[in-house]
C-alpha positions, 0 to 999 in steps of 0.5 A: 241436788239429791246429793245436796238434800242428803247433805242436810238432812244428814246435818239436821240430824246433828243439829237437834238438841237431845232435849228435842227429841219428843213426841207430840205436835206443832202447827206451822204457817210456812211464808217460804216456798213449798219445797223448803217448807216441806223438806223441813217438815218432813225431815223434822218429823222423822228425826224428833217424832213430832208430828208437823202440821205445816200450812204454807201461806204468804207473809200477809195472808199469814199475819191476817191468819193470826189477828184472826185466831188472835183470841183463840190461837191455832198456830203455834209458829210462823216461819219465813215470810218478809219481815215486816208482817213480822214486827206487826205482828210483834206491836199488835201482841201476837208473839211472843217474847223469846230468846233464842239460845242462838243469838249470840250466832246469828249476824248482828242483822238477825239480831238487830230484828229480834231487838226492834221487836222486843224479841217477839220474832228473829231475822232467818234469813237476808235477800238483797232487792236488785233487777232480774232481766232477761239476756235473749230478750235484751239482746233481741231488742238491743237493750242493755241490762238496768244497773240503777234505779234510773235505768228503769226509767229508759224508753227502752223498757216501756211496757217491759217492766214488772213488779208487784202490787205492794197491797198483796206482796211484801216484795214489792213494799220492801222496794217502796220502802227502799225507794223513799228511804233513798231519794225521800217519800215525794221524790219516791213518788215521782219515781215511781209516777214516771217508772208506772209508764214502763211496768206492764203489770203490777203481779200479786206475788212478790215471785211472779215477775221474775218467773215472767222474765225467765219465761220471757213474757217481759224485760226486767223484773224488779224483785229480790236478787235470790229469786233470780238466782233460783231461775238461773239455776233453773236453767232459765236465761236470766241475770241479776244487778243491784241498784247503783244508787243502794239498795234495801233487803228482807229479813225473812222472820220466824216468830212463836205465836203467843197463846200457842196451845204447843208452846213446847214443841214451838220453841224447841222447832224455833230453836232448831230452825236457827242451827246451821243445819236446818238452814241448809234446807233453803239451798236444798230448794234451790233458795239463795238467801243468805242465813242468818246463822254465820255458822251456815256454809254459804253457797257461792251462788248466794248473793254476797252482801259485801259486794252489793251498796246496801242501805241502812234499811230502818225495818223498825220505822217501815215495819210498824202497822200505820206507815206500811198502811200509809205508804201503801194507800199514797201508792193506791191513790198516786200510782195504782190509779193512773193510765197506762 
């Protein structure tokens, strides 16, 4: 692994531009993992001269940060994080218009992100969403492994299921997304009414049922796939399945905040953050999305998206402020609510 961050520290090196080579400052919300965040920051710090002032949030946490500073900006750019919160912040005004010179690079998935949002944020990264599940635990109980959305829904994993609330978590709205986009938003909801009976607990973190799994605190974590590669590599017994019927994913994002009072300093960060060697920061932390540059190197241990039944995921419809509310409120009063 030392040998893996020297790596790309060594080709962060090369993937800054000449012209970013300047002093100064820019303020970062960071709605990736503490490592990859800090890894960037330093590595960029040392390189350019300009001091990063990284503050690491979660994606709602983040966006709720911006509509608070909206009329007085102290971010310059927020990197990572679901998508959704992403393209809210879009409509609402709070971005910026950007294009990168690297578009012409990045998987037409990254792209079709910066063209629904009118190019006031770009996809960074992809993360399919599947099952976690723990093999000593299954086997234990003599349980098989989900490979479906039905699946879930076996008396076998009763009080063994785990995922998060979607009012916290934009995993979780991610899956409820992916849900009604499958079966269709009444069916969704009788899924999901029937799959409350299993799930022992609804996490505030899109990360915290497959940390539950690996430690064997449950059965199944719903969650996305690259977050149970990073426990398996953490040594942890834990393997991963995408649903049989499909499947959604995230566009992790990264968006320059409009107003930004370092608006310089944003864009050269953006344009950087986008190169093949500063997306190597990711696996340097044990993170296995797949980049959204398709210069990247991509690690065997990233899950490969040709292999996995991924719908036509409409991030635009599911990304806007009134439907993510509206499915998050018919989740509350329907499903939150019942017995266990």
């Amino acid at each position: 692994m030392k040998k893996l961050i020297l790596g790309a520290t060594f080709a962060a090196f090369a993937a800054i531009p000449a012209g970013a080579l300047a002093q100064g400052q820019v303020n970062i919300i960071c709605s990736v993992q503490a490592d990859w965040c800090n890894m960037m920051s330093t590595v960029y710090t040392r390189t350019t001269g300009t001091k990063v002032n990284m503050s690491i949030k979660g994606s709602g946490e983040a966006l709720a940060q911006l509509i608070a500073e909206k009329e007085n900006p102290k971010t310059d750019l927020w990197f990572g994080g679901t998508g959704d919160p992403h393209l809210q912040a879009a409509e609402q005004g709070l971005t910026l218009e950007y294009k990168s010179v690297s578009l012409a690079q990045l998987y037409p998935w990254a792209r079709k992100q910066a063209e629904d949002s009118k190019f006031r944020t770009v996809g960074v990264y992809l993360g399919p969403v599947g099952f976690g599940f723990n093999n000593e635990l299954l086997a234990k109980k003599k349980a098989t492994a989900p490979k479906a959305w039905a699946d879930l829904l076996k008396p076998e994993y009763k009080g063994e299921v785990q995922m998060a609330n979607p009012a916290s978590s934009g995993t979780a709205y991610t899956v409820i997304a992916t849900l009604v986009q499958i079966m269709g938003e009444d069916k969704a909801f009788e899924y999901l009414k029937a799959l409350h009976k299993n799930v022992s607990q609804y996490t505030r973190s899109g990360t915290a049922p497959i940390k539950a799994v690996a430690r064997g605190e449950t059965m199944v974590s719903i969650s996305f796939v690259h977050d149970v590669t990073t426990e398996a590599v953490g040594g942890f017994p834990v393997g991963s399945a995408t649903p049989s019927e499909g499947t959604g994913a995230e566009i992790g994002s990264m968006s320059i905040v409009k107003g930004a009072r370092n608006m310089d300093a944003a864009k050269k960060f953006y344009e950087w953050a986008l190169t093949p060697g500063a997306q190597q920061f990711g696996l340097a932390a044990k993170q296995f999305q797949l980049s959204s540059n398709s210069q990247t190197t991509v690690d065997p241990r990233v899950p490969d998206i040709k292999k996995i039944k991924l719908i036509n995921y409409d991030y635009a419809k599911y990304g806007a402020s009134a439907e993510r509310r509206r499915l998050i409120a018919r989740w509350e009063a329907e499903i939150n609510s019942l017995p266990r």
